[in-house]
VOTORGU-427039 format. One record per residue (C-alpha): residue in three letters; x, y, z; residue number from 1. Coordinates in Angstrom, 2 decimals, decimal comma. Layout:
BEGIN
+------+---------+---------+---------+-----+
| type |       X |       Y |       Z | seq |
+------+---------+---------+---------+-----+
|  ALA |       X |       Y |       Z | NUM |
...
+------+---------+---------+---------+-----+
END
This chain:
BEGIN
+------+---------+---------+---------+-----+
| type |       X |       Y |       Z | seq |
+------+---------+---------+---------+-----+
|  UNK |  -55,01 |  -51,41 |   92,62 |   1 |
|  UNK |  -55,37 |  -54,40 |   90,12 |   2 |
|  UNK |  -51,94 |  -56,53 |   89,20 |   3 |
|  UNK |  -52,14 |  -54,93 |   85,77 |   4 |
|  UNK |  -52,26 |  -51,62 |   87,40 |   5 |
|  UNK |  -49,11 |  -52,39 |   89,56 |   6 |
|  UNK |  -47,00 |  -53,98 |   87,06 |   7 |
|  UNK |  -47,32 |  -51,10 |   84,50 |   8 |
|  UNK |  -46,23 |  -48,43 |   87,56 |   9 |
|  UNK |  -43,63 |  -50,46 |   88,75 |  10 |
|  UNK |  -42,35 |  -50,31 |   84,99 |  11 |
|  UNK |  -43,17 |  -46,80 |   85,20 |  12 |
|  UNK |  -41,06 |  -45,86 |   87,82 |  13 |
|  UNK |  -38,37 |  -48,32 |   86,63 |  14 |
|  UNK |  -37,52 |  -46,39 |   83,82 |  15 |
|  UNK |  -37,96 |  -43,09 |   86,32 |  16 |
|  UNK |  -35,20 |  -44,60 |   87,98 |  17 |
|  UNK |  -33,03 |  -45,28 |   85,25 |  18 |
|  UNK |  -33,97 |  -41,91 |   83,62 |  19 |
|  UNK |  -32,81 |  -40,24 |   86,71 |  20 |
|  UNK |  -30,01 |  -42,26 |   87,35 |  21 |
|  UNK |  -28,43 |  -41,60 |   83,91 |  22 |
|  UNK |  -29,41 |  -37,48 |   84,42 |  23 |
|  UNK |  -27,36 |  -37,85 |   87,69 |  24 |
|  UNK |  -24,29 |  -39,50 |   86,14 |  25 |
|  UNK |  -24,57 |  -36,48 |   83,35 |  26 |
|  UNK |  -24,72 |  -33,94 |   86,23 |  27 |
|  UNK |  -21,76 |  -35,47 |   88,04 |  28 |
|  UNK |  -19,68 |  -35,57 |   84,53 |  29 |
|  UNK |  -20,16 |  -31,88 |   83,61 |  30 |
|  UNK |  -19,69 |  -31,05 |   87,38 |  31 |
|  UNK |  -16,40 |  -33,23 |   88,16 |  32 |
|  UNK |  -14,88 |  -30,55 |   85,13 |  33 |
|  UNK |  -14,91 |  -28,07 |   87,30 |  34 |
|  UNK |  -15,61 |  -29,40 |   91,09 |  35 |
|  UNK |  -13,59 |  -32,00 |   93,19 |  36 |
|  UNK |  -15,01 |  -35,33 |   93,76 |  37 |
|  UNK |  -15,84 |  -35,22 |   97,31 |  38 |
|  UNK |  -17,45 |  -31,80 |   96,80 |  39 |
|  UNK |  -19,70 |  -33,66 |   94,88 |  40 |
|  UNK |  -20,20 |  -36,80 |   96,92 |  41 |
|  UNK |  -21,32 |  -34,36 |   99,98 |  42 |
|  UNK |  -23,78 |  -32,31 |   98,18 |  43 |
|  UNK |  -24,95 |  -35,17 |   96,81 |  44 |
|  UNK |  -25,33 |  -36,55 |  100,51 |  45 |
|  UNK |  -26,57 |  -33,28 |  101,74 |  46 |
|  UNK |  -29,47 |  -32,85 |   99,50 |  47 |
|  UNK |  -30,74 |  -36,68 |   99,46 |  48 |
|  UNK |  -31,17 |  -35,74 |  103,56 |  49 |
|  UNK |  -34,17 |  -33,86 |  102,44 |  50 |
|  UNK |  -36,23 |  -36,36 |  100,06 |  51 |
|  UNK |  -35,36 |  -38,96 |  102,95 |  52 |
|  UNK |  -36,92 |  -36,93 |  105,99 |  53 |
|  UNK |  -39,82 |  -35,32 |  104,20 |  54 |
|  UNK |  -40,64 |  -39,72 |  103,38 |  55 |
|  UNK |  -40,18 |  -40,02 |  107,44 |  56 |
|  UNK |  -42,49 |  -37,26 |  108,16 |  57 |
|  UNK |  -44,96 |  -38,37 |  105,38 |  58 |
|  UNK |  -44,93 |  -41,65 |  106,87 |  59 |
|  UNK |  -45,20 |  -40,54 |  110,48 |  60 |
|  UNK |  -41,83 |  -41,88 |  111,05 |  61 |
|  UNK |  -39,59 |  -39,08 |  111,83 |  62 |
|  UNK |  -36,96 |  -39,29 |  113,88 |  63 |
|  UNK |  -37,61 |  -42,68 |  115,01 |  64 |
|  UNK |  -36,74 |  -43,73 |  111,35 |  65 |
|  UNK |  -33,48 |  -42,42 |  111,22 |  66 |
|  UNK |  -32,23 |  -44,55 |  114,64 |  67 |
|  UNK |  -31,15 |  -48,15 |  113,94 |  68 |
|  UNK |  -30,59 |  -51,28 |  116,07 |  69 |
|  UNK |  -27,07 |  -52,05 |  114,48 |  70 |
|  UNK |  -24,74 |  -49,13 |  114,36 |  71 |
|  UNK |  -21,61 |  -51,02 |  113,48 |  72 |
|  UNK |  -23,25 |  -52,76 |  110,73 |  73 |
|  UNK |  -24,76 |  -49,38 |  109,56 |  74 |
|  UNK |  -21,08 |  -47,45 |  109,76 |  75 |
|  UNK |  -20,31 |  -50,55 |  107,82 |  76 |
|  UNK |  -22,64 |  -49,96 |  104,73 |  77 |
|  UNK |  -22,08 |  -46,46 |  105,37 |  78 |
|  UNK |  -18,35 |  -46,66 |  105,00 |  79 |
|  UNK |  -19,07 |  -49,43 |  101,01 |  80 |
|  UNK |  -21,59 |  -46,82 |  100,10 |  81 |
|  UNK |  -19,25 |  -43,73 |  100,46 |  82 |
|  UNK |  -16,25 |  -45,75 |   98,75 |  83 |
|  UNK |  -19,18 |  -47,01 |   95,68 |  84 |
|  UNK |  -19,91 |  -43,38 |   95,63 |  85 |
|  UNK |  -16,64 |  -42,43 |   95,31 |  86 |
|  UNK |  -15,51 |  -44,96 |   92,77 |  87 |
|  UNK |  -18,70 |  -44,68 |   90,64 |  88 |
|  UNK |  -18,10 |  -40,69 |   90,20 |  89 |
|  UNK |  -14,46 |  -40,92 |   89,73 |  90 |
|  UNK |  -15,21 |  -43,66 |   86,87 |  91 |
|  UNK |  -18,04 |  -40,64 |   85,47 |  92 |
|  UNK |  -14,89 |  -38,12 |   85,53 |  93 |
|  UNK |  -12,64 |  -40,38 |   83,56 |  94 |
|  UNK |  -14,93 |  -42,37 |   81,15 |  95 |
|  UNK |  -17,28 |  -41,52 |   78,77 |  96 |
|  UNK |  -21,01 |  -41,85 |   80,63 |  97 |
|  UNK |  -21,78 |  -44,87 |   78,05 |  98 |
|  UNK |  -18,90 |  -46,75 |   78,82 |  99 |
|  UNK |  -19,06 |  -45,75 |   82,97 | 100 |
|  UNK |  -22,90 |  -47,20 |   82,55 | 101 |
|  UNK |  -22,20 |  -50,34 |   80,77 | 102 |
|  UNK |  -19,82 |  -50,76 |   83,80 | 103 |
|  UNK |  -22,34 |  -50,56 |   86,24 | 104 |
|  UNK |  -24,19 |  -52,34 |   85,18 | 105 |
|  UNK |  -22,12 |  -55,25 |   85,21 | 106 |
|  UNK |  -22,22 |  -55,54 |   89,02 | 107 |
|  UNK |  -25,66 |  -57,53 |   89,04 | 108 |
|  UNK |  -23,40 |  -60,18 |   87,14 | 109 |
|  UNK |  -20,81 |  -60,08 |   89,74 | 110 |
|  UNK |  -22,92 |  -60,17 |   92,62 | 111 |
|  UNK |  -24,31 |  -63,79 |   91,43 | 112 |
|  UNK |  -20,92 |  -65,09 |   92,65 | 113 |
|  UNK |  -20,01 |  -63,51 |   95,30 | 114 |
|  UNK |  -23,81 |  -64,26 |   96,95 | 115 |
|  UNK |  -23,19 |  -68,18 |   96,63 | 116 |
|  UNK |  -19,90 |  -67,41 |   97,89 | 117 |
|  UNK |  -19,38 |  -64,86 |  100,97 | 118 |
|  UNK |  -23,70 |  -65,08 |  101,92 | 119 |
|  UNK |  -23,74 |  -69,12 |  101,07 | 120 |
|  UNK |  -27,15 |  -68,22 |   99,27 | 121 |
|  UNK |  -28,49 |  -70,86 |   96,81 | 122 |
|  UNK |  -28,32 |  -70,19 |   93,24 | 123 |
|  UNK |  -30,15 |  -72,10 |   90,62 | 124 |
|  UNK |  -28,82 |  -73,09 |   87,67 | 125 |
|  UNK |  -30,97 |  -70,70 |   85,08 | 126 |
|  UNK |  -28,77 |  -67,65 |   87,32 | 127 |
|  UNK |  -25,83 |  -69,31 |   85,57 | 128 |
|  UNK |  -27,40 |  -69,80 |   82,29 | 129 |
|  UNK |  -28,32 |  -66,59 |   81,93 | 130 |
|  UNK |  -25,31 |  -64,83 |   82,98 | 131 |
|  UNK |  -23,48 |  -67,05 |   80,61 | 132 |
|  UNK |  -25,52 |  -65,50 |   77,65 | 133 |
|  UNK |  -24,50 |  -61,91 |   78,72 | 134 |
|  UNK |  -22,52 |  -60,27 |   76,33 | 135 |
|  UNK |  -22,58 |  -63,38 |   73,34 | 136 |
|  UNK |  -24,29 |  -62,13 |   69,78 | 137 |
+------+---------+---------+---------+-----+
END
């Protein structure tokens, strides 16, 4: 595949994602009317089991894919990704899905900080500049 060929599917499934991502946050605000939060979160959980296996089958993968080499720092990530879960769908029960969006989408900002910070990683100074154009008219 050309570099022409792969730029225009990775745009492709870009906006996939974000199409999907914004049908999910729909789904979760017409179900948290009627369904607790958590009941969400696990179904959620359950069914993404099955998209993740049939990849580690497909891939000739399964079960060794599922084992890892760091359990505390997966229980870790495990234990931020349930509380982001949790958050994010709790902020899709009590916000309009616009303003719940724009939200999210403000942690790519916030993560420039805390990267340099907590991780010591080197930022250049066109990060800056363009996160200091965010938001301005």
């Amino acid at each position: 595949m050309n570099e022409r060929a792969r730029f225009l599917q990775g745009v492709g499934l870009r906006l996939l994602a974000a199409f999907l991502m914004t049908a999910m946050s729909a789904a979760v605000r017409v179900a948290a009317e009627t369904v607790p939060v958590g009941q969400i979160m696990f179904w959620r959980s359950w069914v993404a089991v099955i998209p993740i296996c049939m990849f580690l089958v497909c891939t000739r993968d399964f079960p060794n894919g599922l084992r890892t080499r760091r359990p505390a720092l997966h229980v870790t990530r495990s234990v931020f990704g349930a509380f982001t879960m949790a958050m994010s769908f709790v902020s899709l029960a009590y916000l309009p899905i616009a303003n719940a969006m724009a939200l999210a989408y403000l942690a790519p900002v916030l993560v420039l900080p805390l990267a340099a910070f907590l991780l010591k990683e080197p930022l250049v100074w066109g990060f800056w500049a363009s996160c200091s154009c965010c938001g301005r008219r």
